[in-house]
N, CA, C and O of each residue as an XYZ file, in Angstrom:
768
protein
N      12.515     61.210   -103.809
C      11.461     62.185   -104.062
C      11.399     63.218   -102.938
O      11.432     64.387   -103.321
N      11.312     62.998   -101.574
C      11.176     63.862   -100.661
C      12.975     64.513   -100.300
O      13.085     65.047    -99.196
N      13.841     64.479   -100.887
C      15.139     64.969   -100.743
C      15.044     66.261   -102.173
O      15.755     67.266   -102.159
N      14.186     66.002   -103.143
C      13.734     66.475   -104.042
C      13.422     68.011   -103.379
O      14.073     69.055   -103.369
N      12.232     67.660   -102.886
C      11.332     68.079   -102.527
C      11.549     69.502   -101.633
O      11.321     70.699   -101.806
N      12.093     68.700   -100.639
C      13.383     69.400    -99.551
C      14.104     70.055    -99.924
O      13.877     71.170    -99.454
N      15.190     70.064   -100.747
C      16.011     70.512   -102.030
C      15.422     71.978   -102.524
O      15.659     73.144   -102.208
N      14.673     71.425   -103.314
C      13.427     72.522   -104.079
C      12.873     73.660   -103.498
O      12.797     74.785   -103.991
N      12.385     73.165   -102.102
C      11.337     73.811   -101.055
C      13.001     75.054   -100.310
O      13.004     76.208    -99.881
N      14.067     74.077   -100.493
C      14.943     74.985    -99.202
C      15.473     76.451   -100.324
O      15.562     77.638   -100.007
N      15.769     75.745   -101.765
C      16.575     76.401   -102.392
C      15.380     77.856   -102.825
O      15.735     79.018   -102.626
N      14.125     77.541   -103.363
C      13.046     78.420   -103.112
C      12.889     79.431   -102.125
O      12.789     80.592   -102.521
N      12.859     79.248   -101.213
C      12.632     79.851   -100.028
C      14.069     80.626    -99.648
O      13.868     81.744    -99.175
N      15.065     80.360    -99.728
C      16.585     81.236    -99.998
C      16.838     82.016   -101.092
O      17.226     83.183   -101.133
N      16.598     81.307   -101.910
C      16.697     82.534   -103.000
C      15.462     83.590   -103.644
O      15.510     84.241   -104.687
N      14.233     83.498   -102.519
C      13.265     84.615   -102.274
C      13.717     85.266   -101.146
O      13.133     86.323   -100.911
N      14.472     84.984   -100.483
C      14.591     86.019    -99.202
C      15.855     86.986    -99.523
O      16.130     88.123    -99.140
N      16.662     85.859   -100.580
C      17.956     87.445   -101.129
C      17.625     88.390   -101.893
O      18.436     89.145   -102.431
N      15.810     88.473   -102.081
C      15.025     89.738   -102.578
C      15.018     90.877   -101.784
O      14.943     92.042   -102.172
N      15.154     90.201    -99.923
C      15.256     91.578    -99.653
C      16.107     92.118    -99.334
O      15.998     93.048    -98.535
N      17.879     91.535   -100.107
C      18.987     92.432   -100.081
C      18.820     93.050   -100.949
O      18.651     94.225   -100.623
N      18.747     92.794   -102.496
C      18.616     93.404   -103.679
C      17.482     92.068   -104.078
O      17.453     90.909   -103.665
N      16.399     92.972   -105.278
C      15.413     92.641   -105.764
C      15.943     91.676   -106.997
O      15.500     90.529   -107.060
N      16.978     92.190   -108.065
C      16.752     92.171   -109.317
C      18.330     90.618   -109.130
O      18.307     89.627   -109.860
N      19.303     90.813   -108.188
C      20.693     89.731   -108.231
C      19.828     88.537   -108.221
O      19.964     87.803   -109.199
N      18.706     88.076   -107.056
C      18.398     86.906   -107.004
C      17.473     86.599   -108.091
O      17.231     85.413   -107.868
N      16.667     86.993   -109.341
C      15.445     87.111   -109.798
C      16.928     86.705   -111.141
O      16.684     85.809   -111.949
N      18.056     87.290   -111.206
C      19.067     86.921   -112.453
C      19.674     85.947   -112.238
O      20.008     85.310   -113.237
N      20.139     85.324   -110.676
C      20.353     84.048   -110.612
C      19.537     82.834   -110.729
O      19.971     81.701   -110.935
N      17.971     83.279   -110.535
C      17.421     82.200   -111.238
C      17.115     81.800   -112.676
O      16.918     80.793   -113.358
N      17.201     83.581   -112.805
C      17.219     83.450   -114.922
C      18.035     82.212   -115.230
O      17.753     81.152   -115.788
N      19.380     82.798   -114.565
C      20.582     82.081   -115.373
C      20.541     80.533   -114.714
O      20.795     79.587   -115.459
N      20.317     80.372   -113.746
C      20.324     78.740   -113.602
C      19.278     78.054   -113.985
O      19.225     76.845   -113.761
N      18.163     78.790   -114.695
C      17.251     78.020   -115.610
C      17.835     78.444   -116.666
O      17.831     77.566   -117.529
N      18.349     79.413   -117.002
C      18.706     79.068   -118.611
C      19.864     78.124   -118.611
O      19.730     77.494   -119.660
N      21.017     77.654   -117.944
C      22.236     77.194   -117.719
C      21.404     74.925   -117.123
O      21.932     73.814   -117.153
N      20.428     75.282   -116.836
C      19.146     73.751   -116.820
C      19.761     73.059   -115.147
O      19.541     71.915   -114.749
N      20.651     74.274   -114.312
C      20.569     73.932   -113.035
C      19.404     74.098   -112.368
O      19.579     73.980   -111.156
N      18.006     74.380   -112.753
C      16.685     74.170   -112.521
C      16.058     73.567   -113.303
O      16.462     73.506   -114.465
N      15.095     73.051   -112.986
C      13.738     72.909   -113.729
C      12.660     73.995   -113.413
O      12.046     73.932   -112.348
N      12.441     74.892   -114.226
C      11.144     75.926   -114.167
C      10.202     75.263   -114.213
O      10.627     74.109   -114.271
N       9.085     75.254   -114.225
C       7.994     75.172   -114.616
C       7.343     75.541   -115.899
O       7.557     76.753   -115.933
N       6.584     75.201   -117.132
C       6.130     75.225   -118.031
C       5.826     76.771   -118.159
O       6.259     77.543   -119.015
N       4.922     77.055   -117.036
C       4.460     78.276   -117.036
C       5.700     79.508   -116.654
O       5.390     80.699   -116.618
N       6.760     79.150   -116.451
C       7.915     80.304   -115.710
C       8.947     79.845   -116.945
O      10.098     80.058   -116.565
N       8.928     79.475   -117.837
C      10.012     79.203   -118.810
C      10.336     80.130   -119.692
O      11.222     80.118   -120.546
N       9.248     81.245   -119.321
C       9.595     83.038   -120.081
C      11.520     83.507   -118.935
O      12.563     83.978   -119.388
N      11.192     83.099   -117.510
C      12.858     83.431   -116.841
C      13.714     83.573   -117.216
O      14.430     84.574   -117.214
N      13.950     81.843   -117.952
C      15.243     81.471   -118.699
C      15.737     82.151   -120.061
O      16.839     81.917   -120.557
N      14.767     83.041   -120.615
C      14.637     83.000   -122.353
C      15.687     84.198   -122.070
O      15.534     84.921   -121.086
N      16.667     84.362   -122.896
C      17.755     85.551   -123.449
C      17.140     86.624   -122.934
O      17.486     87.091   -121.849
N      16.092     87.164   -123.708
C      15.654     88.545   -123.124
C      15.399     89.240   -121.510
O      15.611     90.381   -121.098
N      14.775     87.838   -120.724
C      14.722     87.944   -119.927
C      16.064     88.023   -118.985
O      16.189     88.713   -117.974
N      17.075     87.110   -119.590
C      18.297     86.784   -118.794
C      18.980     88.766   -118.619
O      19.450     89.289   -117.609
N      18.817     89.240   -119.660
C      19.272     90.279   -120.247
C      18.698     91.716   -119.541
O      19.415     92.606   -119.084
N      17.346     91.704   -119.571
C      16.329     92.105   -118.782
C      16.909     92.650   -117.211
O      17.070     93.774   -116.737
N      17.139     91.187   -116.655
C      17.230     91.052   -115.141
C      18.865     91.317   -115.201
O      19.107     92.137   -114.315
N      19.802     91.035   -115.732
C      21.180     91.691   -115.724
C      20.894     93.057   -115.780
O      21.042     93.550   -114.662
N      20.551     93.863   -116.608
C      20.796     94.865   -116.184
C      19.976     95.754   -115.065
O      20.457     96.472   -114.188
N      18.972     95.562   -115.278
C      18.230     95.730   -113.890
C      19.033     95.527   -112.307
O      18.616     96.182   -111.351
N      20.340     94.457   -112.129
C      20.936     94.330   -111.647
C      21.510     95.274   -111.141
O      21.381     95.867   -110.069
N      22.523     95.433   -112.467
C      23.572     96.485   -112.352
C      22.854     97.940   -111.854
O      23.396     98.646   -111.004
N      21.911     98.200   -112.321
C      21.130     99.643   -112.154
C      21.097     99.576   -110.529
O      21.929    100.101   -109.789
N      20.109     98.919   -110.182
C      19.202     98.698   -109.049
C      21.223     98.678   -107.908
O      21.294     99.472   -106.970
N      22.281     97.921   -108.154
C      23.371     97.882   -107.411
C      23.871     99.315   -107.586
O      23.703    100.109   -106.661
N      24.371     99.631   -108.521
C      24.588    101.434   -108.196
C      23.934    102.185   -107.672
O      24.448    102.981   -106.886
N      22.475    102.195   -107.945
C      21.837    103.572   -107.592
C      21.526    103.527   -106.096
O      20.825    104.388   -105.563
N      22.041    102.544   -105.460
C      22.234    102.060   -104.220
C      23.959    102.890   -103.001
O      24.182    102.932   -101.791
N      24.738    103.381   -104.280
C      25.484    104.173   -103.803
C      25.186    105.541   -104.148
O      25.912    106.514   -104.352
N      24.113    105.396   -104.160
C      23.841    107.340   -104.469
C      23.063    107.926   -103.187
O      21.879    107.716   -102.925
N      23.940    108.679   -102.465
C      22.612    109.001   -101.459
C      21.353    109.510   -101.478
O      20.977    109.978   -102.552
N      20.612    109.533   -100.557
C      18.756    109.647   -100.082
C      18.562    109.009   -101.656
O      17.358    108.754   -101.688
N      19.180    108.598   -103.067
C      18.387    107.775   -103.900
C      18.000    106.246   -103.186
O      17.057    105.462   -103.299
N      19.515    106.291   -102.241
C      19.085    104.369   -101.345
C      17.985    104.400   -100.765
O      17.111    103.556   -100.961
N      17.849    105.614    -99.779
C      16.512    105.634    -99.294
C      15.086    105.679   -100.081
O      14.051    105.093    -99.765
N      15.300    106.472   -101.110
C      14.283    106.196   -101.770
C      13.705    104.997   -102.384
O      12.522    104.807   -102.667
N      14.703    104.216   -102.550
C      14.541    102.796   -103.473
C      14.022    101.843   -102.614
O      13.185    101.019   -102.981
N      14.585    101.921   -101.198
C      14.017    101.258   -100.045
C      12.560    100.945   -100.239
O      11.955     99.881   -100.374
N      12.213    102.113   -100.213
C      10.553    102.595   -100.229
C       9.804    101.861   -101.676
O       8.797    101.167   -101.535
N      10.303    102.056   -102.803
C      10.115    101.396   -103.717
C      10.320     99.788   -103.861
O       9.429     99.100   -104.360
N      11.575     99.210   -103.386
C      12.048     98.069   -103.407
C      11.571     97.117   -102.222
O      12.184     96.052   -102.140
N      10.611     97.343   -101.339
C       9.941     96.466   -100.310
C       8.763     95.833   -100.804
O       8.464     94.678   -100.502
N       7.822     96.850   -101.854
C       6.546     95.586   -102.364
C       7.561     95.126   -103.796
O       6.785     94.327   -104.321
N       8.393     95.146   -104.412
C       9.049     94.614   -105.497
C       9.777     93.339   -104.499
O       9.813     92.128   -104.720
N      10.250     94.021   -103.495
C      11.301     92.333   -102.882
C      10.198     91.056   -102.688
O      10.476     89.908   -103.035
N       8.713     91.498   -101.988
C       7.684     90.957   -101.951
C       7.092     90.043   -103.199
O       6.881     88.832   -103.123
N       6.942     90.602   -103.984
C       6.621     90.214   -105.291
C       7.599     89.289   -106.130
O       7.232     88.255   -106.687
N       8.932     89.811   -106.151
C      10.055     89.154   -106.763
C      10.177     87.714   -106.109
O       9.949     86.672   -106.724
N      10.587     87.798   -104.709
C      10.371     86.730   -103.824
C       9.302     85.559   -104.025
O       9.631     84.398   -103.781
N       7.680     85.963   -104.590
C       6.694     85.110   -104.518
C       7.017     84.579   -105.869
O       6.777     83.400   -106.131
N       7.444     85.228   -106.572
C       7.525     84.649   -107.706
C       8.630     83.538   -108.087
O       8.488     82.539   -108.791
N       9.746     83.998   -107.428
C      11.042     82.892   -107.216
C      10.369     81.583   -106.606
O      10.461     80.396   -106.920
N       9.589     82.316   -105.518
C       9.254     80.782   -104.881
C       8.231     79.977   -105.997
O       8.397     78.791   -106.280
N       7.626     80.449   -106.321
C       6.303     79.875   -107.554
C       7.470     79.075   -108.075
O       7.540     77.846   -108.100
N       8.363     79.926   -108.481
C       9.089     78.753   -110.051
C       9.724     77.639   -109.239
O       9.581     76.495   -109.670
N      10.498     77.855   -107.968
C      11.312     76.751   -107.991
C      10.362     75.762   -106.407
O      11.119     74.972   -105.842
N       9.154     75.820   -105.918
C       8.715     75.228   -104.949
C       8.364     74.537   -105.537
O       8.072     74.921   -106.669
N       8.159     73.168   -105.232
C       7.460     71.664   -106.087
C       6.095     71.716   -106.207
O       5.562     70.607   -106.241
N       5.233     72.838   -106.296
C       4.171     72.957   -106.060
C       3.360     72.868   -107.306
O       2.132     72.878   -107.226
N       4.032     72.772   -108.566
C       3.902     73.429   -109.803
C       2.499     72.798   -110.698
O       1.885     73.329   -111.624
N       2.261     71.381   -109.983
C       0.812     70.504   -110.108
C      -0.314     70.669   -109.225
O      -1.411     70.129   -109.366
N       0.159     71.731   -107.977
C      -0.919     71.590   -107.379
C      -1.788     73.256   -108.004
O      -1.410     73.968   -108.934
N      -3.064     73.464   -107.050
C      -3.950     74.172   -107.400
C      -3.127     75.571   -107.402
O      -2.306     75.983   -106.583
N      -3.541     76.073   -108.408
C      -3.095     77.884   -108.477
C      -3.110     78.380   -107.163
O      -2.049     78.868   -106.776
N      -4.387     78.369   -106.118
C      -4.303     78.953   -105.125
C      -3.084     78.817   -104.132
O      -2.403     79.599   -103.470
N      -3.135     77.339   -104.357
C      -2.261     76.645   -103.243
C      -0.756     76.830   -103.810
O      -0.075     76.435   -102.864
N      -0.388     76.991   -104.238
C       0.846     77.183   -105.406
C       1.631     78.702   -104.746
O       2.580     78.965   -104.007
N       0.345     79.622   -105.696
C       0.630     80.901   -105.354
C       0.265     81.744   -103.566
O       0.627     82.852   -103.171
N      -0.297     81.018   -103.074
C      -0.503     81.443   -101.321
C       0.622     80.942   -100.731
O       0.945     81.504    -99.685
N       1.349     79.989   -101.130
C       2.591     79.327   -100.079
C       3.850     79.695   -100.598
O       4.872     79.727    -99.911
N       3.776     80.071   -102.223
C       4.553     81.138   -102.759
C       4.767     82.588   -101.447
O       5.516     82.890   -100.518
N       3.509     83.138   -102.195
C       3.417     84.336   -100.930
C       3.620     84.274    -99.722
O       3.818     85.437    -99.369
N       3.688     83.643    -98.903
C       4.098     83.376    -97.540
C       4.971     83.265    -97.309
O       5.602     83.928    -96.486
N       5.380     82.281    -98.025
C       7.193     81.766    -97.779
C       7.959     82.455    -98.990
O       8.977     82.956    -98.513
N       7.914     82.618    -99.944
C       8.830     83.369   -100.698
C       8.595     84.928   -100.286
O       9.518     85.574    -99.790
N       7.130     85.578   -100.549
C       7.165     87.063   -100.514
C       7.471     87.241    -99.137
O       8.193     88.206    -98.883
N       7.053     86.467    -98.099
C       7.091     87.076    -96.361
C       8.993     86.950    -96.764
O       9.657     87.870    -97.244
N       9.376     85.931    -96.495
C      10.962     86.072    -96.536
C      11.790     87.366    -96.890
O      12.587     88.026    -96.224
N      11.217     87.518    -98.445
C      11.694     88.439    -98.907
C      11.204     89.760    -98.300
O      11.971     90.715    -98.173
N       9.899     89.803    -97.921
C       9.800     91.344    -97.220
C      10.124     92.125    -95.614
O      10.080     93.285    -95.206
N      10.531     90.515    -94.883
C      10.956     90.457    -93.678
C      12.659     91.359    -94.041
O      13.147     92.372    -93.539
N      13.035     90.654    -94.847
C      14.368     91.055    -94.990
C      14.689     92.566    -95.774
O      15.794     93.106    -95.821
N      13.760     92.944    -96.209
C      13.785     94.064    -96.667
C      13.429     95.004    -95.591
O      13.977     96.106    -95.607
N      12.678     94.754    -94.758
C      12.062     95.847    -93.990
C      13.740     96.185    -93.197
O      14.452     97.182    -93.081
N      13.835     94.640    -92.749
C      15.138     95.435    -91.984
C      16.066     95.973    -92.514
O      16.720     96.679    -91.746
N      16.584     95.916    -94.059
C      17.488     96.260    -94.396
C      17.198     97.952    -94.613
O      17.983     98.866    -94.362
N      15.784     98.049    -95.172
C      15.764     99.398    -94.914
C      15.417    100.357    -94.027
O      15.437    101.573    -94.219
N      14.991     99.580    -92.725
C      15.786     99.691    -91.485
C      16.523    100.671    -91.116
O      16.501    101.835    -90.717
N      17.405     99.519    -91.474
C      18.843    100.014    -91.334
C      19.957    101.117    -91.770
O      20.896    101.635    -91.164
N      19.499    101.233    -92.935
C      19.571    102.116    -94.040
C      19.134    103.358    -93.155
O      20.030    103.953    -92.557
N      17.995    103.738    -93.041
C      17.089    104.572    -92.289
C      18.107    105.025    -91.476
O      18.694    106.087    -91.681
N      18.402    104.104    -90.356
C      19.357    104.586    -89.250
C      20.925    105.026    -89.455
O      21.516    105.793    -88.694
N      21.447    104.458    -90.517
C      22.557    104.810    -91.116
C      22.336    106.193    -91.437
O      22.720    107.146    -90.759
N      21.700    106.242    -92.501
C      21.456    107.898    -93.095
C      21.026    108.757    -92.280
O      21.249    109.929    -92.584
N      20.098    108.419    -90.685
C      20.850    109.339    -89.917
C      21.491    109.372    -88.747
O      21.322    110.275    -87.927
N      22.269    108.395    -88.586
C      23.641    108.324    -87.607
C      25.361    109.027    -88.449
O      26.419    109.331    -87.897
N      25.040    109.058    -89.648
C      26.344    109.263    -90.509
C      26.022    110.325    -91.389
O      26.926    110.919    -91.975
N      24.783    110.641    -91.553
C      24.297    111.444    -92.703
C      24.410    111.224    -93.979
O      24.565    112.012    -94.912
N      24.301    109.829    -93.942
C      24.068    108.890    -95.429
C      26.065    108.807    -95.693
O      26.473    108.584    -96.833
N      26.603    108.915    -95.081
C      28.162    109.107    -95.433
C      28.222    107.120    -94.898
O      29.207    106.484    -95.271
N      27.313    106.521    -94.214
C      27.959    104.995    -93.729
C      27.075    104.228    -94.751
O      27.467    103.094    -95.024
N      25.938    104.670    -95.361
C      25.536    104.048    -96.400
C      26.266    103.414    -97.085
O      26.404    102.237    -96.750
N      26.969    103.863    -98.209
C      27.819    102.950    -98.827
C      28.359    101.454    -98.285
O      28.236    100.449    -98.985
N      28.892    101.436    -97.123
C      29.220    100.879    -96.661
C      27.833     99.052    -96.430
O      28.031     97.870    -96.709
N      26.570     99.793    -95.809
C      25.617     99.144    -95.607
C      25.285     98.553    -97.499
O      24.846     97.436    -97.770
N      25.521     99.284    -98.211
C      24.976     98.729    -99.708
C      25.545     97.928   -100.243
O      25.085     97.200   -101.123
N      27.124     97.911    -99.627
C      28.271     96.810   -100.236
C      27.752     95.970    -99.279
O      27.478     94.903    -99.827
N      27.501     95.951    -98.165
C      27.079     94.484    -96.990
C      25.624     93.640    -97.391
O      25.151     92.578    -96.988
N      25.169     94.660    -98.386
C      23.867     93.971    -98.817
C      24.185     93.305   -100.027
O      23.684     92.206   -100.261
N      25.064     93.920   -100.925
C      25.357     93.714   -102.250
C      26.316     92.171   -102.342
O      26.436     91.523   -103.382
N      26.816     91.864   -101.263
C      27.512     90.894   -100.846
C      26.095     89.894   -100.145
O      25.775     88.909   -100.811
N      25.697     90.036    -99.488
C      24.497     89.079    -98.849
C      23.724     88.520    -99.887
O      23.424     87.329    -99.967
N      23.367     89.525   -100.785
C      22.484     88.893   -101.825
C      23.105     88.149   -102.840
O      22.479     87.104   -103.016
N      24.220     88.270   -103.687
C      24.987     88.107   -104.511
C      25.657     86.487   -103.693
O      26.066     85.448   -104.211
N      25.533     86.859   -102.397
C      26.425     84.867   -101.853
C      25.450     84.513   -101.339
O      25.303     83.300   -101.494
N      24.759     84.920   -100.844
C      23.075     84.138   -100.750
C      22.659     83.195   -101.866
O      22.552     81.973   -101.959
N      22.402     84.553   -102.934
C      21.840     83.604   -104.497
C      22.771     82.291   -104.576
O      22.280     81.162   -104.580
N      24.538     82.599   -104.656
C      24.872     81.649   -104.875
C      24.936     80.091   -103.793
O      25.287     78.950   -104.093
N      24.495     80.596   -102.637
C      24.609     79.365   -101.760
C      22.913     78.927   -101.819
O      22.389     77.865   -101.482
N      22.401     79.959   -102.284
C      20.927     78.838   -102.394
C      20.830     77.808   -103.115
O      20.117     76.851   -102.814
N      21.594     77.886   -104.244
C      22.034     76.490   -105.078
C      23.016     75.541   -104.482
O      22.839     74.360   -104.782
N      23.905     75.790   -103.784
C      24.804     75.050   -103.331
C      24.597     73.924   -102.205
O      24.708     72.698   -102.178
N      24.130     75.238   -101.001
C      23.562     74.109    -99.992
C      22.773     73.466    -99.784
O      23.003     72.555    -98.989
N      21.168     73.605   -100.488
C      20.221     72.309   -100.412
C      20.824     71.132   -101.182
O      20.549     69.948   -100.984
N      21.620     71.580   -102.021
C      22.265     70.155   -102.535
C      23.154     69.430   -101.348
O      23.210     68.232   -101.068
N      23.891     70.652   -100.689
C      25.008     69.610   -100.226
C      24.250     68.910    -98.787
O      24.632     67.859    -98.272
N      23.091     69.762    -98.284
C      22.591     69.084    -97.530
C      21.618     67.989    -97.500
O      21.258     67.253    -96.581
N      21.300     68.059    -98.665
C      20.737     66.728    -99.358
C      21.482     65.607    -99.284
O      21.205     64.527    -98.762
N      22.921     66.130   -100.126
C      24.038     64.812    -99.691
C      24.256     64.411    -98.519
O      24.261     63.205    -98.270
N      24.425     65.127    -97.796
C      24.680     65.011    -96.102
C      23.180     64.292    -95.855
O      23.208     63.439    -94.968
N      22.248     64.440    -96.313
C      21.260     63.633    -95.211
C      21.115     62.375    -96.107
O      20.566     61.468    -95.481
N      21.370     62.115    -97.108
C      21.496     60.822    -97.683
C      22.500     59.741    -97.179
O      22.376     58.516    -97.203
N      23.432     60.438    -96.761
C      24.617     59.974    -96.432
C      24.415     59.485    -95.144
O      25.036     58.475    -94.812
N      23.610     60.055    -94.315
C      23.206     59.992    -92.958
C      21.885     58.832    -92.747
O      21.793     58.053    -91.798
N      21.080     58.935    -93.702
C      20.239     57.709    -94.033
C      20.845     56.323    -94.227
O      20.694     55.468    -93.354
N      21.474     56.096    -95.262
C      22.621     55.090    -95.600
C      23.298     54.324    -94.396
O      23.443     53.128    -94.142
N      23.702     55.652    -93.670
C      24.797     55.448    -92.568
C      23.984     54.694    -91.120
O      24.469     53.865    -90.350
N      22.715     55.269    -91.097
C      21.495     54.950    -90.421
C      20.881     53.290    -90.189
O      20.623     52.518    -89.266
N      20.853     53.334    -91.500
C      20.229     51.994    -92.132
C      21.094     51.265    -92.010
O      20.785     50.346    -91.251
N      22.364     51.180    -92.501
C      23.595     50.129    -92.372
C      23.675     50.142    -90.742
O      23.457     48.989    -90.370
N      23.835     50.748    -89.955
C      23.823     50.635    -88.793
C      22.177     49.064    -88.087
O      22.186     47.946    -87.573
N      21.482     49.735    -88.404
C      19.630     48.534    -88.408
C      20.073     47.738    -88.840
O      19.598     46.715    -88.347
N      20.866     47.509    -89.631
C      20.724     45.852    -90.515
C      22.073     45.463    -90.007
O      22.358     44.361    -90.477
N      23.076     45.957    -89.185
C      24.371     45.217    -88.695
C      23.491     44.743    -87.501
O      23.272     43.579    -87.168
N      22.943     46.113    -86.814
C      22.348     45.129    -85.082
C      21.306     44.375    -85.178
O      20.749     43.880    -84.198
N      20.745     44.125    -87.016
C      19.372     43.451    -86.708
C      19.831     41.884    -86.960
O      19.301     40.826    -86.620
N      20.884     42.140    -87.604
C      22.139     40.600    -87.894
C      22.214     40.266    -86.701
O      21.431     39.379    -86.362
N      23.020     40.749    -85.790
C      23.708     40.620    -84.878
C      23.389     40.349    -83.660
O      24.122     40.002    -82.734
N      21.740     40.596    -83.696
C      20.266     39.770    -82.801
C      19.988     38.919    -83.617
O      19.912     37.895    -82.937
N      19.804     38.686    -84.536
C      19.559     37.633    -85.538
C      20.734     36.490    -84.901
O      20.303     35.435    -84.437
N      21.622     36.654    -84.905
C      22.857     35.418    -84.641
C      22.545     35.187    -83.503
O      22.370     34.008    -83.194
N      22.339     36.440    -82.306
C      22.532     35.760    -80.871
C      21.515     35.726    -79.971
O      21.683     35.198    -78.871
């Protein structure tokens, strides 16, 4: 239950913060791994998974990733895309934090904290950065910064699924390994 938990809480909290590379990649990787039943949504978030939505957030994708190579449009989207990374983020965290029995408040405030702060921490800097690009290069190194984001978010999403699992395995493995260790030396005072 608490490897669950851990699991849930890590993969939540990662795949709200690749809101603030791009808003719409991480918000379609959770579509699709609730529609694909590598999640469990929640009763109330089971609109994510449904076709339209999957469909919805794909292209929103694709949009939101191009218009990202258009110059002063990146900058502009910046500006737009910091209370959306915020929002997108709280909401990722809502669906996949184990919180889904406890009180609305408590649900949606630790949502917001840990999913929207993540996600808006990471946005600020990215547009940041952006900022300083467009004018150290005159938006000519942009591109460059949109493929480094477009890549962060896009292997982010996918390692937010990957590694709370594998570190789940790893600490199970490490428990096991733990315990067998207690019960050889508790033998082994036991005999002598």
């Amino acid at each position: 239950m608490t490897t669950e938990v851990l699991t849930a809480t890590a993969m939540g909290i990662a795949l709200s913060a690749c809101c603030g590379f791009r808003v719409f990649i991480p918000v379609l990787a959770a579509s699709l791994a609730g529609r694909l039943g590598v999640v469990d949504l929640p009763t109330d978030m089971d609109w994510m998974a449904s076709l339209p939505a999957l469909i919805a957030f794909g292209l929103a994708a694709v949009l939101e990733i191009a218009a990202y190579y258009i110059p002063l449009v990146d900058n502009l989207l910046d500006t737009i895309a910091t209370p959306l990374s915020v929002g997108a983020g709280t909401v990722l965290a809502s669906s996949l934090l184990p919180l889904t029995e406890a009180e609305p408040l408590l649900r949606w405030g630790t949502a917001l904290v840990a999913g929207g702060g993540a996600a808006g921490t990471i946005q600020l800097g990215t547009g940041l950065l952006r900022l300083i690009s467009s004018k150290a290069t005159a938006t000519v190194g942009n591109p460059v910064v949109a493929t480094t984001e477009n890549a962060a978010a896009i292997g982010g999403a996918i390692f937010s699924f990957i590694i709370p699992v594998v570190l789940a395995l790893i600490l199970l493995v490490l428990v096991v390994w733990v315990l067998g260790k207690l019960v050889r030396t508790a033998r082994r005072m036991g005999n002598g």
